[in-house]
Structure formats: structure tokens, C-alpha cells
C-alpha positions in Angstrom: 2.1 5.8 -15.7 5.1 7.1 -17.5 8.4 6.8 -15.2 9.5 10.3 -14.5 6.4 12.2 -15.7 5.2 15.3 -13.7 1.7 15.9 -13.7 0.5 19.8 -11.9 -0.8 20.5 -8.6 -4.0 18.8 -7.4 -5.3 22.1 -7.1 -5.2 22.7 -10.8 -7.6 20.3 -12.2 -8.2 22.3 -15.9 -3.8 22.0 -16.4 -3.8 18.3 -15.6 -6.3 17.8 -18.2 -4.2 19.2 -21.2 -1.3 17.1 -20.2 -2.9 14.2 -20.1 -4.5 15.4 -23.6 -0.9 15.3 -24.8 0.0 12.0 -23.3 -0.3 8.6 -25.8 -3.1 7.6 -25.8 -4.1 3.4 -24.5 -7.1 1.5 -26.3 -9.0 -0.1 -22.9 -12.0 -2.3 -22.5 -13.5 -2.7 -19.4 -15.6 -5.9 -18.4 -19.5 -5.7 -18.1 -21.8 -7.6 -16.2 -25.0 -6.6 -17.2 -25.7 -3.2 -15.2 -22.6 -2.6 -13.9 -21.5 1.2 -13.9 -19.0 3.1 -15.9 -15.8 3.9 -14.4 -14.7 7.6 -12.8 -11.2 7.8 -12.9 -9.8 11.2 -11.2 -6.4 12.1 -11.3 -5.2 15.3 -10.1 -9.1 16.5 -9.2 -9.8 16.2 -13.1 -12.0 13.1 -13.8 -12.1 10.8 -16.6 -15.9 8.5 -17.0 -15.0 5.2 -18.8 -17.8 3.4 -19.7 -17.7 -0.5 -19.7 -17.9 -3.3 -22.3 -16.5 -0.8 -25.0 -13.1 -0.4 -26.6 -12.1 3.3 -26.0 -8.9 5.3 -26.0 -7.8 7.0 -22.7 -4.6 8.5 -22.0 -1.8 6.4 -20.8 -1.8 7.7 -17.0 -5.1 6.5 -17.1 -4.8 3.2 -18.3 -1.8 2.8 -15.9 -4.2 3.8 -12.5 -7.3 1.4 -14.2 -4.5 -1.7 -14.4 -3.8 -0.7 -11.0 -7.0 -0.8 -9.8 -8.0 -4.3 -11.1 -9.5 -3.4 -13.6 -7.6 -4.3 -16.8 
């Protein structure tokens, strides 16, 4: 996540999702292993499904709480 950034109350799930529509956006791939599910990814109450073994573009806060997680 960016250093500094403010994202709006938890309670406001539809406001979170335009600023992380403004936000740079990070190309991901997440590993598969066959079957293995896409990847929900909520951040404020507004959720983000990334699907596995494909490149995609998410925003940057996004990217930062998959690294987190283990997963990139």
C-alpha cells in the first residue's frame, strides 16, 4: 500500500471502490495448482475476485495486501 494514503470508512464500501479505481494499477499473477480457487481480496467491505494462473492488473493497495498475504 502507498505510505500515507487514506482510504474511507469501512462503512462505505461503493467510495473505496473509486479510489482504488484511481490508484496505479500492479500487473499480478497468482500461482495455480490445478483447481485451486480465485482469490477474494476485500478492503474496506469492497471486494476484489482475482483469479489464478493469469496475469491481471489490480490496483496497487491490492497487490500490496496479496504480497502480504503470501501470495505474490
Amino acid at each position: 500500500m502507498t505510505a500515507g494514503k487514506k482510504l474511507p470508512a469501512p462503512d462505505d464500501p461503493a467510495r473505496t471502490g473509486e479510489v482504488l479505481a484511481q490508484e496505479p494499477r500492479v500487473l499480478v499473477r497468482l500461482a495455480s495448482a490445478g483447481e485451486d480457487p480465485p482469490v477474494d481480496v476485500g478492503v474496506n467491505g469492497y471486494w476484489i475476485r482475482v483469479p489464478r494462473g493469469e496475469t491481471v492488473e489490480v490496483p496497487e493497495t491490492v497487490a500490496g495486501l496479496l504480497a502480504h498475504a503470501g501470495y505474490l
